[in-house]
C-alpha positions as CSV (number, residue, x, y, z in Angstrom):
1,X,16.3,14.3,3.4
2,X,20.1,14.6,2.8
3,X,21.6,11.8,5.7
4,X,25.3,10.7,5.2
5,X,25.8,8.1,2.9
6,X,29.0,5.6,3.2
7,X,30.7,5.5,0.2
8,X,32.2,1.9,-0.5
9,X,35.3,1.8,-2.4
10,X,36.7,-1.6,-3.8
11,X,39.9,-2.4,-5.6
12,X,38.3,-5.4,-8.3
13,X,41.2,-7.7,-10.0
14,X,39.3,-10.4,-10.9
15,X,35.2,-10.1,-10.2
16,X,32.6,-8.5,-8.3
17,X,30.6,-9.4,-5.9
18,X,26.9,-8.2,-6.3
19,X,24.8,-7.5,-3.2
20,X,21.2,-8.9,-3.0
21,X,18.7,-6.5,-1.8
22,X,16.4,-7.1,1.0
23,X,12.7,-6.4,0.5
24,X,11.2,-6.1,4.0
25,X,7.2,-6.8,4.7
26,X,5.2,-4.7,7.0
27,X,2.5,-6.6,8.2
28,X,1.0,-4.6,11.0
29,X,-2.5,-2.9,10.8
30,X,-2.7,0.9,9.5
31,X,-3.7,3.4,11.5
32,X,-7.8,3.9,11.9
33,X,-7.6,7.5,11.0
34,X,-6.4,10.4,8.8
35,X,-5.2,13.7,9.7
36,X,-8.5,15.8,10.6
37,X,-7.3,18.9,8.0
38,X,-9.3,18.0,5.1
39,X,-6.2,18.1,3.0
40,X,-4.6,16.1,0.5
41,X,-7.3,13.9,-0.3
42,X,-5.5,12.8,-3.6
43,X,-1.8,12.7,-3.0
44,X,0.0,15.9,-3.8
45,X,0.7,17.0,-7.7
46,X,3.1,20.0,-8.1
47,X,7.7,20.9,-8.5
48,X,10.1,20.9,-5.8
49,X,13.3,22.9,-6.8
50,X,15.6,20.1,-4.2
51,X,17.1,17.2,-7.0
52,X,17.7,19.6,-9.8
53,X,18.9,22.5,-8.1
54,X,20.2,21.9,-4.2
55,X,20.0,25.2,-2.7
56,X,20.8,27.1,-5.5
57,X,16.8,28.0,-5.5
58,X,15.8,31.9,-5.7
59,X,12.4,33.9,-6.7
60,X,12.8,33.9,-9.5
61,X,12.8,30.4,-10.6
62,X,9.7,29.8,-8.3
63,X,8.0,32.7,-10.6
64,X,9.1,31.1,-13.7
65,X,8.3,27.9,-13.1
66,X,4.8,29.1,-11.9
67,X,4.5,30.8,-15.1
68,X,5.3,27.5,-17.0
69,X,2.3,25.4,-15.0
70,X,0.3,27.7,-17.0
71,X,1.1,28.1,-20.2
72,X,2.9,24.4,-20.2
73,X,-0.5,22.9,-19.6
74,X,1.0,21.3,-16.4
75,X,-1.6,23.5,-14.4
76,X,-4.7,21.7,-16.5
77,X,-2.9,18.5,-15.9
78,X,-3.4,18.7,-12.2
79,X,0.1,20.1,-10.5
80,X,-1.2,22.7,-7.8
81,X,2.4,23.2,-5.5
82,X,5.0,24.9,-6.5
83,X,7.3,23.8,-3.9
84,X,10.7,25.3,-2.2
85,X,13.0,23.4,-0.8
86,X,16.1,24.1,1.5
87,X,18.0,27.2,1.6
88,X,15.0,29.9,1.1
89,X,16.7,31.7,4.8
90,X,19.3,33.6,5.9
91,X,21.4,31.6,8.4
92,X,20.3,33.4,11.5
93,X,16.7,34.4,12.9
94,X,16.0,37.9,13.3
95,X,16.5,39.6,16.8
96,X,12.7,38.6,17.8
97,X,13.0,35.0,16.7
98,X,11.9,34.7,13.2
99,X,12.9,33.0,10.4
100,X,14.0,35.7,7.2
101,X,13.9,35.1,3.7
102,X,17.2,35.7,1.8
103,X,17.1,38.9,0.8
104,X,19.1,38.7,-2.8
105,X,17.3,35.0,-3.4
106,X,13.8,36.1,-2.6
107,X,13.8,40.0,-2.5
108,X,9.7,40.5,-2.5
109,X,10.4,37.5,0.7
110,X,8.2,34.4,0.7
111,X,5.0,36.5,0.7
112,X,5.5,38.6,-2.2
113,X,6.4,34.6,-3.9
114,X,3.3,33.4,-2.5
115,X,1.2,36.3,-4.1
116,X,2.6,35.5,-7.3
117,X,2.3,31.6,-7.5
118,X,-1.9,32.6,-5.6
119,X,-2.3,35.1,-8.8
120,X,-1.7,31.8,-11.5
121,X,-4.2,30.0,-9.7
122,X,-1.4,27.5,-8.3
123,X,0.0,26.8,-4.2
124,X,3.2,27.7,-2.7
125,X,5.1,25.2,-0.5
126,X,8.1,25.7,1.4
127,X,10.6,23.7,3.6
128,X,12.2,23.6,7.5
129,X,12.9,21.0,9.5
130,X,12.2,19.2,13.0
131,X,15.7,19.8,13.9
132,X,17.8,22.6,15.2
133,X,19.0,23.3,11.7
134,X,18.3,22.5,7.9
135,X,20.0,19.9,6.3
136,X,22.0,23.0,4.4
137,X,22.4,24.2,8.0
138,X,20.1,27.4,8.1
139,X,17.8,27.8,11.6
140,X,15.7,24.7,12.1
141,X,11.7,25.2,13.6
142,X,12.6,23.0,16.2
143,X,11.9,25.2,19.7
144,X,10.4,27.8,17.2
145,X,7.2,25.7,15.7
146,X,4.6,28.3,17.0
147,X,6.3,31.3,15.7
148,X,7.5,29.9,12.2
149,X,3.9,28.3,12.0
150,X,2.7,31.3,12.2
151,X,4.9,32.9,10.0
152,X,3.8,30.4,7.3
153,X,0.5,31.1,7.3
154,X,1.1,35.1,7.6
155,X,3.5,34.7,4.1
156,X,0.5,32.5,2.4
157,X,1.8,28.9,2.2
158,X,0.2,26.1,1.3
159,X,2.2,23.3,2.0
160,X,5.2,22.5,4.7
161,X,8.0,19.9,4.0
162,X,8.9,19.1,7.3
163,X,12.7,17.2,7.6
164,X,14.7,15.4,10.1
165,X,18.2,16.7,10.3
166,X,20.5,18.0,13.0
167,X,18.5,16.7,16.1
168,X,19.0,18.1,19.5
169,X,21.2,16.1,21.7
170,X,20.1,14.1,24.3
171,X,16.2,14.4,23.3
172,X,16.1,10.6,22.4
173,X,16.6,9.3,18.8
174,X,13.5,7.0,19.0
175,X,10.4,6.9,17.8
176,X,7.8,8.1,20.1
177,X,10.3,11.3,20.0
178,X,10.3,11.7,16.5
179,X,6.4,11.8,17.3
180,X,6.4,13.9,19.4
181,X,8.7,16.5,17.2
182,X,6.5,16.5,14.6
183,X,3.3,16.7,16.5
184,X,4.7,19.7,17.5
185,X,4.6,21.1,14.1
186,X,1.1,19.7,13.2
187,X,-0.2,21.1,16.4
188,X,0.9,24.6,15.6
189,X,0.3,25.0,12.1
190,X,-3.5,23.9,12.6
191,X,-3.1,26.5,15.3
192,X,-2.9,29.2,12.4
193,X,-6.0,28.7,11.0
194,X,-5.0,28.0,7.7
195,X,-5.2,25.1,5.5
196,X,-1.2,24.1,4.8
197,X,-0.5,20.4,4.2
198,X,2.0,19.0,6.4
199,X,4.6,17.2,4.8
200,X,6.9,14.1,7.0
201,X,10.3,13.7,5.7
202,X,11.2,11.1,8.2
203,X,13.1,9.0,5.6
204,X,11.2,6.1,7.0
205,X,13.5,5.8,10.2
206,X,10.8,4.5,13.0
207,X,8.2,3.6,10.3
208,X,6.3,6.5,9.4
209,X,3.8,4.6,7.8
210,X,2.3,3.2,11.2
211,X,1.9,6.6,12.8
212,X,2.0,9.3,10.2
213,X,-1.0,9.3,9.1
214,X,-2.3,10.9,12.3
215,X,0.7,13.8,12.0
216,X,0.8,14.7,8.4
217,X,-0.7,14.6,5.1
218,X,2.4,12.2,3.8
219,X,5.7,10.7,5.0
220,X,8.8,9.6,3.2
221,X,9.1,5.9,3.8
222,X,13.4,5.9,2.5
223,X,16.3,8.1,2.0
224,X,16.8,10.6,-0.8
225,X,15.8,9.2,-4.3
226,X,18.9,10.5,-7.0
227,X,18.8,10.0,-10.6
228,X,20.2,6.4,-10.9
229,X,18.1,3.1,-11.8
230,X,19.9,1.4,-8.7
231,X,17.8,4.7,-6.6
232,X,15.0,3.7,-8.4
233,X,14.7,-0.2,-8.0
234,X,15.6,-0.2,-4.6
235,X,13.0,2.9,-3.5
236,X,10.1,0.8,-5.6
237,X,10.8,-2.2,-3.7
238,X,11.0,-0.5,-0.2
239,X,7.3,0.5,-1.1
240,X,5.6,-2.2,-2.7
241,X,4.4,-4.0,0.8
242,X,3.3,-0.1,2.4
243,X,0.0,-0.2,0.4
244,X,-2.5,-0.6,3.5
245,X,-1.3,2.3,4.6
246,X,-2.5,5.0,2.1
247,X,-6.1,6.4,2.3
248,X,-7.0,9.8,1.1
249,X,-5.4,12.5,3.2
250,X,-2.4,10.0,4.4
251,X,-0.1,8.6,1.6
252,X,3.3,6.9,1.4
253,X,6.0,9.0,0.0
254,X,8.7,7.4,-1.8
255,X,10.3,11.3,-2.3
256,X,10.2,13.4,-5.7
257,X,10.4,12.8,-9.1
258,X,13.6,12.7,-11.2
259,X,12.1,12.4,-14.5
260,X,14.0,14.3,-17.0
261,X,17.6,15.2,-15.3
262,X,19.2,12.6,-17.2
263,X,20.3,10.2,-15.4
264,X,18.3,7.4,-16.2
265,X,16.9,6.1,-19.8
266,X,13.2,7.1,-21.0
267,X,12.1,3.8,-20.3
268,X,13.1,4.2,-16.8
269,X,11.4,7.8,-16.6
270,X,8.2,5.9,-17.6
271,X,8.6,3.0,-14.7
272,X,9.2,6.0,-12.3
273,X,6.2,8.0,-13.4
274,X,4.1,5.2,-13.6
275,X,5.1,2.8,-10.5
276,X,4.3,6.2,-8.5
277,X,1.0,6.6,-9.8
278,X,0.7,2.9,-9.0
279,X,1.6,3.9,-5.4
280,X,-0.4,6.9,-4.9
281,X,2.5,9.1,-4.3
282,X,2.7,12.4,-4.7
283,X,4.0,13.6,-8.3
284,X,6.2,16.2,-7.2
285,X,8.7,17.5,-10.7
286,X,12.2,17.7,-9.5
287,X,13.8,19.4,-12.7
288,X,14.0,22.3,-14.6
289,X,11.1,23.0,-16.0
290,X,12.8,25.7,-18.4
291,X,14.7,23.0,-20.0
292,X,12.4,20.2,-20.2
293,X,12.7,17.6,-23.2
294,X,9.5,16.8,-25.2
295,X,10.1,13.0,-24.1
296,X,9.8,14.6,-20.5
297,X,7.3,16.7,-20.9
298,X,5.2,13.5,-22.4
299,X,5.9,11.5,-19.0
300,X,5.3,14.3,-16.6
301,X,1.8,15.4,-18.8
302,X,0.3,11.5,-19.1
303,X,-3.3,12.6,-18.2
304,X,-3.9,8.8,-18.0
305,X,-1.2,7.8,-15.7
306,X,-1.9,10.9,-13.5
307,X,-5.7,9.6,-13.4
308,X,-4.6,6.8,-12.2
309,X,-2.5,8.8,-9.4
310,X,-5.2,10.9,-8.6
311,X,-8.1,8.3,-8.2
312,X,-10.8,9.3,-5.3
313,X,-10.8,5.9,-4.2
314,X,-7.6,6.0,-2.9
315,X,-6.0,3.4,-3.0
316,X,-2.3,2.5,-3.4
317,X,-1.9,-0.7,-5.7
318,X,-1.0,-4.0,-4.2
319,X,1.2,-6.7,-5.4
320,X,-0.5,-9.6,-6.5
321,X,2.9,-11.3,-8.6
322,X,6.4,-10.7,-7.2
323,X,9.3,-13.5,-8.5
324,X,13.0,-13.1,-10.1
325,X,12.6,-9.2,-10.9
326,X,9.0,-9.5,-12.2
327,X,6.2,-7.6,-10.8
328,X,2.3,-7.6,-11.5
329,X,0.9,-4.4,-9.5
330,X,-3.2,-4.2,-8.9
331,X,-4.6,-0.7,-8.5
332,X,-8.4,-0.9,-7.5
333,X,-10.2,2.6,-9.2
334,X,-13.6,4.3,-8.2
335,X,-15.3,3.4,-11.4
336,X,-14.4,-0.3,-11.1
337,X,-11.8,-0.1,-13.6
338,X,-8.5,-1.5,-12.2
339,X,-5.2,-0.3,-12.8
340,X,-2.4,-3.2,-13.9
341,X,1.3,-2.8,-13.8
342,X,3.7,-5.5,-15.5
343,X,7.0,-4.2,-13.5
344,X,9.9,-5.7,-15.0
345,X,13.0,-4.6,-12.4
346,X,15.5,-7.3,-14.4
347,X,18.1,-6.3,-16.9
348,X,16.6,-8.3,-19.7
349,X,13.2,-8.1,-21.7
350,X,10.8,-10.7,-20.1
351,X,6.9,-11.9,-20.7
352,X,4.8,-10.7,-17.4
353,X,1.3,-12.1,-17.3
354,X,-1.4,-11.8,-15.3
355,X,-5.3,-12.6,-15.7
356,X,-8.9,-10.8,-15.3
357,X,-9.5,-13.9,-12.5
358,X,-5.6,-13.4,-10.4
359,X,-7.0,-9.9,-11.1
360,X,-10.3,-10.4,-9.2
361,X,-12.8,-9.2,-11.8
362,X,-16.0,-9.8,-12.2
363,X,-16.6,-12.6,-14.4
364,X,-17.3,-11.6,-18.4
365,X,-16.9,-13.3,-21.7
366,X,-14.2,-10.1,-22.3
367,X,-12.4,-7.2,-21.2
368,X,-11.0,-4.0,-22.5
369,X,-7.0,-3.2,-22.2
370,X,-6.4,0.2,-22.1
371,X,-2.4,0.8,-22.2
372,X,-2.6,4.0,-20.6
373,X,1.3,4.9,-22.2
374,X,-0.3,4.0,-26.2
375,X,-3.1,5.4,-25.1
376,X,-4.4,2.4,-27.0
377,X,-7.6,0.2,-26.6
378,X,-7.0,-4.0,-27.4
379,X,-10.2,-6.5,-25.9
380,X,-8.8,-9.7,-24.7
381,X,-10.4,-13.0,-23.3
382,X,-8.9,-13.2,-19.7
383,X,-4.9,-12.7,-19.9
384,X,-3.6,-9.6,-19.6
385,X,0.2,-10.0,-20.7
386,X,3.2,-8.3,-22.5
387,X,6.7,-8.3,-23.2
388,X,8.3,-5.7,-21.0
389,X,11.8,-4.3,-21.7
390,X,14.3,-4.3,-18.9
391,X,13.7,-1.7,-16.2
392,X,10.6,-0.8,-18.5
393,X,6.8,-0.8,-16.9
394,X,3.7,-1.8,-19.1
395,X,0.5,0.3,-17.3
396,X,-3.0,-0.9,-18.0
397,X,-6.8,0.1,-17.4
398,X,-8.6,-3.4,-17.4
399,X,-12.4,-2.7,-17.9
400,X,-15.1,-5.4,-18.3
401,X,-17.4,-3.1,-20.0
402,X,-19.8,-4.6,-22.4
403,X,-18.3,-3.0,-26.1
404,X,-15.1,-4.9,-25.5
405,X,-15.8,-6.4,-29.3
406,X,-15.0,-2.9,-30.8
407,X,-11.8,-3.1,-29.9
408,X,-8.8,-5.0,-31.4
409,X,-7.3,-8.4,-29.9
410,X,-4.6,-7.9,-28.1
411,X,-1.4,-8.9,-29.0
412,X,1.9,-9.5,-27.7
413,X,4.9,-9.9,-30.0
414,X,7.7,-11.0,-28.3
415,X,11.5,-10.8,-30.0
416,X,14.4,-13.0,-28.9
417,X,18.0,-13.9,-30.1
418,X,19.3,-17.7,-30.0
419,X,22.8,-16.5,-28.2
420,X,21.8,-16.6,-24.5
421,X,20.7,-15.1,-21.7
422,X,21.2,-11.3,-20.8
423,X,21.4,-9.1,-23.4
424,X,21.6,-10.8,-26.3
425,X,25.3,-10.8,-28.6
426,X,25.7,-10.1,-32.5
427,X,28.7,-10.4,-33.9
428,X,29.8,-8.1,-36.9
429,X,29.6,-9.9,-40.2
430,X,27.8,-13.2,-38.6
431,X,24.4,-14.6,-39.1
432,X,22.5,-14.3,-35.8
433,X,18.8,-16.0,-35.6
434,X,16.0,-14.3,-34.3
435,X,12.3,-15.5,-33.6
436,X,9.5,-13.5,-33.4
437,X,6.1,-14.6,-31.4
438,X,2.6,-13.0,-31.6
439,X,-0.2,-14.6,-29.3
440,X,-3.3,-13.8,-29.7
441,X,-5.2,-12.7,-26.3
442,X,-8.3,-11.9,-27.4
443,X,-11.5,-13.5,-27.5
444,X,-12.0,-13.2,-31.6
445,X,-9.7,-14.7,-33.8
446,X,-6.7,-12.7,-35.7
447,X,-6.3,-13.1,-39.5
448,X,-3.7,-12.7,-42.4
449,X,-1.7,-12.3,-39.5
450,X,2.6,-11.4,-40.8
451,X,5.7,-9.9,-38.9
452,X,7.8,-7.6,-40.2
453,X,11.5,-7.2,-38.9
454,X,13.7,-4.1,-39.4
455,X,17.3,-3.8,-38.3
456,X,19.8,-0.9,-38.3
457,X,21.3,1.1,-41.1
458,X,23.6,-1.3,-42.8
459,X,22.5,-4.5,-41.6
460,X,20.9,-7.4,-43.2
461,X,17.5,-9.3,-42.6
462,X,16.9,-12.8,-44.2
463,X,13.6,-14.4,-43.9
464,X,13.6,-18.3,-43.0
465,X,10.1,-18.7,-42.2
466,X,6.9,-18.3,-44.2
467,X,5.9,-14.6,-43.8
468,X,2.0,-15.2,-42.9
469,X,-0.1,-16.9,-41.0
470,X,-3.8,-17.5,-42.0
471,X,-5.6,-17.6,-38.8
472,X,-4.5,-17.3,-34.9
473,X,-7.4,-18.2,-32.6
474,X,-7.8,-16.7,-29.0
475,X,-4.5,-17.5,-26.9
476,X,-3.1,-19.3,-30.3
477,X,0.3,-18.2,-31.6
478,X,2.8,-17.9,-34.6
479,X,6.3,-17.6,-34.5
480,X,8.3,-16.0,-37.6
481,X,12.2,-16.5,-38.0
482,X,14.7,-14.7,-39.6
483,X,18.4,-13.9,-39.3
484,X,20.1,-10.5,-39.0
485,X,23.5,-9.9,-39.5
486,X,25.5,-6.7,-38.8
487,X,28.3,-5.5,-41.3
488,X,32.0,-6.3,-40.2
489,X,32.9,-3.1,-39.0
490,X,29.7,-2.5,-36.7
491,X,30.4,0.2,-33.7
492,X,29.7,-2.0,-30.6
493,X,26.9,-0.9,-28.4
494,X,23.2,-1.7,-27.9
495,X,20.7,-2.1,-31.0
496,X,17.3,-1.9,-31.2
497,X,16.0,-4.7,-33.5
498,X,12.3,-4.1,-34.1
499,X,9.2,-5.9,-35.6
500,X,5.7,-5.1,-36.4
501,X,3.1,-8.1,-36.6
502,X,-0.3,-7.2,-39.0
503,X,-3.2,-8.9,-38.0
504,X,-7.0,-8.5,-39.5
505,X,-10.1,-9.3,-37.1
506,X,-14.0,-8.2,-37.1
507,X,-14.1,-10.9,-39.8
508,X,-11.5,-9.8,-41.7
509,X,-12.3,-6.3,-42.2
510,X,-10.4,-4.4,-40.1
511,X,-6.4,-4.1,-39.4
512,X,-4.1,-3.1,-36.7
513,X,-0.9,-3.7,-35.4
514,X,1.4,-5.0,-33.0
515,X,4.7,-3.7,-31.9
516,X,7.8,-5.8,-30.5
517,X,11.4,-4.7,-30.1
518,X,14.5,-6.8,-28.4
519,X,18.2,-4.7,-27.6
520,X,21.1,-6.4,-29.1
521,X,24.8,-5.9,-28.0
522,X,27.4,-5.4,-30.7
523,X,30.6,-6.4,-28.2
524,X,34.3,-4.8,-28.3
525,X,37.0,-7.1,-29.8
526,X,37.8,-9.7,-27.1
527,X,40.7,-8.4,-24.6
528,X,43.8,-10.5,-25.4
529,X,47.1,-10.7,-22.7
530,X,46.8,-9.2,-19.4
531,X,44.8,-5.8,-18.5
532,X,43.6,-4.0,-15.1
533,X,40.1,-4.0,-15.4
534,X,39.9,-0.1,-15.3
535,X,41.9,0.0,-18.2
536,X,39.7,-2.2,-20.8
537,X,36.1,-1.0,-21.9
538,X,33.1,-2.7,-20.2
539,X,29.7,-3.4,-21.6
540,X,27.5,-2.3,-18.8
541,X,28.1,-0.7,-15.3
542,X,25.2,-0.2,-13.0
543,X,26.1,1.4,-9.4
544,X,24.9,1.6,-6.0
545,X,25.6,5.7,-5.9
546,X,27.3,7.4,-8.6
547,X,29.1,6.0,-11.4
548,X,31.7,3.4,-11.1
549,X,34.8,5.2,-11.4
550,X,38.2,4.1,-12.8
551,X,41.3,3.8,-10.4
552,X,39.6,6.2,-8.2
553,X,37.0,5.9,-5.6
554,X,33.4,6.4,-5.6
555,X,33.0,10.2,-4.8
556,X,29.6,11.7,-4.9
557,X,26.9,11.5,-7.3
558,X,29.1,12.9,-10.3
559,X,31.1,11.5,-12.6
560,X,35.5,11.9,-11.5
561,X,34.5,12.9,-7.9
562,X,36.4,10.3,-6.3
563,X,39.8,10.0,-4.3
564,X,42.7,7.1,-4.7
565,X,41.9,3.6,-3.8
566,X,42.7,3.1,-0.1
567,X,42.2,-0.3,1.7
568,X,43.1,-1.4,5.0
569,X,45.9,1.7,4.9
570,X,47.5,0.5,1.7
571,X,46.9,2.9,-1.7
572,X,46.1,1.1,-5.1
573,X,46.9,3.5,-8.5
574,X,44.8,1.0,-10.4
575,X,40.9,-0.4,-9.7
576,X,37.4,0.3,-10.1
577,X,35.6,2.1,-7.4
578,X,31.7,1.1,-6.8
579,X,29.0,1.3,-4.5
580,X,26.9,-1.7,-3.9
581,X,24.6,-2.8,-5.1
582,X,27.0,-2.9,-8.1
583,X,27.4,-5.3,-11.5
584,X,30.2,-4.6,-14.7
585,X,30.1,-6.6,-17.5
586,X,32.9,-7.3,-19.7
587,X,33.3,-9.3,-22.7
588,X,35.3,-12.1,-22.9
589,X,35.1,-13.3,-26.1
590,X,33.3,-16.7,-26.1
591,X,31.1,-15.5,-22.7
592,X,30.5,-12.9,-20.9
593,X,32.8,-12.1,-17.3
């Protein structure tokens, strides 16, 4: 759960190096059975207190956040656990050998929890570890799995998350011991009598995947997840090739949700929620509850994302498209719908496009698009396509039922700036072109069909194009152009420049409307003379762990954590510290450094 992490500091003059990242393909066949406990037959819904509160976890957050499954609606949503993590104990066993709750943290002890969470209708989970202690150092199960086992099931729990620190020396640091370790556990909480789902946190060391699904209910295929896009990326790719082994009962784990402690953008909360629905992982709510956002509480409440989560087939999607950052993910569901996600992992907006036939659908003169984020309906012809934002996730149900012609075409308007690649540059009280494209995907034609810009507060928008076109037929097109320019003493930062496109169809009787947006970067005022990097404003920084820091180096996950800049012995008052996978952006004036 919580290995060591080496923190890479770097003293930057000049430029930085950006490390690639290394997607690696499991080809081997998965394992011909589940666990035999009847358990986890969809992959686990619930909170785990571990990435918003570390160990400072007690009763009565467990109670409170019980309380809000219920009245949030979370409960009706489908989250059963309420889950805690590490540092539940006291640091030593009792004089006969069992684990004891902390007293002040938990003073009606795990049971009296349990009772509470069973009396809301909802599950209690709680944590140990295969080792000889916790990852926060408190008395590990290992030697003990019979009597803590035991325990468990006495207190009431539900569900065991079962990590992989402090391992006894000289027992072999392979896999057919971390096996055995676990089997261990397995073996003595079926023992018990009582149905508790066994949980791997085996950070993916010896492959879980291959062998896990005979030991546990899931298995954590990486390291700790934290509240970074850089986390994010890398733990979606490490996944992507795992999906023959996920069945009902046995699911990959790519470890719990982050969605709402801040660290990442909306948009990114939304590929996180929905890339793990696409992966049939457990939707475990790693933040406080009590202090949850309505943009959170959105994500985490999706009913049609967390259908397609929670589908009885069972099956985790597969990547059918995977180039330059782009991904098309294909989810196979039990009523023959499937599941599409247009994964865009890059730092730009981009088109990702798919079809019904790459898709493998039946063969139909339509299908319905449901955008399960919308929660919209469009029919289109074949293609199902959009223009994703960076880091952003476009989820679809593709259906080829028979009343697709009820439905809208669908429609893609895509946005772009003529000044290059990345994110696009406007310059304070200059003219900057912009095009916007709407293609018609759907089988009947779109009518009367005009786009709309808007920019900020202050700005102006001139037209340069007619406003409307009369007709687009299926997979036609027609692309408006305008100019926007922002006033002279614009703030620099990102913009959002939006559009709407207004179509008619059903002959011309019926109206509805597309939406397309593209971010703009205002730039600072070009650096003139000679600067240290860490002294001069950048326009992005994206990290491998933490932030990058100025003339310090990386620290921990937080902001000014870090130490002075020490290479090969020598100390360095000025410099950026990062992590790789890392990438700063600067302005330059005529380009981008």
């Amino acid at each position: 759960m919580r290995r060591p992490r080496s923190l890479i500091s770097a003293l930057i003059s000049v430029a930085l190096a950006v490390a690639g990242a290394v997607v690696l393909t499991f080809a081997a066949a998965p394992p011909a059975t589940a666990l035999d406990n009847g358990l986890a037959q969809t992959p686990p819904m619930g909170f785990n207190d571990w990435n918003s509160f570390g160990c400072n976890v007690d009763e009565q957050l467990i109670k409170q956040t019980a309380d809000f499954f219920v009245s949030s609606g979370l409960k009706d949503a489908g989250y059963e656990y309420v889950n805690i993590d590490d540092c539940w104990l006291e640091k030593t066993r009792s004089a006969d050998g069992h684990l004891v709750p902390d007293p002040v943290k938990f003073p009606d002890g795990i049971k009296g929890t349990a009772d509470y969470v069973h009396a809301r209708g909802l599950k209690l989970g709680i944590y140990e570890d295969a080792g000889t202690m916790t990852c926060a150092r408190y008395p590990g199960s290992y030697g003990h799995e019979t009597t803590d086992a035991q325990d468990f099931a006495d207190w009431g729990v539900d569900y065991l998350k079962y990590d992989n620190c402090n391992l006894v020396p000289g027992t072999g640091d392979n896999q057919q011991e971390y096996i055995d370790r676990y089997k261990r556990m397995r073996d003595a909480l079926a023992a018990t009598g009582r149905p508790i789902v066994f949980s791997l946190c085996e950070w993916g060391n010896f492959q879980p995947w291959t062998w896990g699904a005979d030991v546990g209910n899931l298995w954590r295929t990486t390291g700790d997840i934290s509240d970074r896009w850089s986390s994010l990326k890398s733990i979606i790719n490490q996944n992507l090739n795992l999906y023959p082994y996920a069945k009902p009962g046995a699911w990959n784990d790519p470890d719990m949700l982050e969605v709402g402690n801040g660290g990442m953008t909306d948009t990114e909360y939304r590929t996180h929620f929905g890339m793990w629905a696409m992966l049939s992982a457990p939707l475990l709510i790693g933040t406080d509850l009590r202090k949850a956002t309505p943009a959170t509480m959105n994500i985490l409440e999706n009913k049609e994302v967390i259908a397609i989560d929670q589908d009885t087939l069972g099956k985790q999607a597969k990547p059918i498209k995977n180039a330059d950052g782009l991904v098309v993910m294909s989810k196979p569901l039990a009523n023959g719908d499937t599941a599409v996600a247009l994964y865009n992992s890059t730092d730009s907006a981009a088109t990702i496009s798919t079809s019904a036939k790459d898709l493998g659908l039946a063969g139909g003169s339509a299908y319905t698009l449901r955008d399960v984020w919308k929660h919209s309906t469009t029919e289109t012809a074949g293609a199902v396509s959009a223009t994703v934002p960076a880091h952003g996730t476009t989820l679809y149900r593709v259906s080829s039922e028979p009343g697709w012609a009820q439905y809208p075409p669908a429609g893609e308007l895509s946005l772009q700036t003529q000044s290059g690649q990345g994110a696009p540059l406007v310059n304070p009280g200059q003219d900057t072109p912009v095009t916007g494209t709407f293609t018609n995907h759907g089988k009947m034609p779109a009518t009367n069909v005009s786009v709309s810009p808007s920019a900020p507060d202050g700005w102006s928008v001139s037209a340069v194009s007619p406003p409307t076109k009369n007709e687009v037929g299926s997979e036609g097109s027609y692309t408006s152009k305008w100019t926007v320019r922002p006033p002279d003493d614009a703030t620099p930062g990102s913009y959002q420049l939006p559009a709407t496109a207004t179509l008619w169809w059903d002959e011309n009787t019926q109206k509805s409307t597309v939406d397309g947006t593209v971010t703009v970067v205002v730039p600072p005022a070009a650096p003139t003379g000679t600067h240290d990097l860490s002294d001069l404003p950048w326009m992005s920084a994206t990290n491998g762990f933490g932030p990058v820091e100025k003339d310090t180096s990386v620290g921990g996950s937080g902001a000014g954590d870090g130490k002075t800049i020490t290479i090969n012995g020598a100390t360095y008052t000025k410099g950026l510290g990062t992590n790789a996978p890392s990438e700063i952006v600067y302005y330059a004036g005529s380009a981008r450094s």
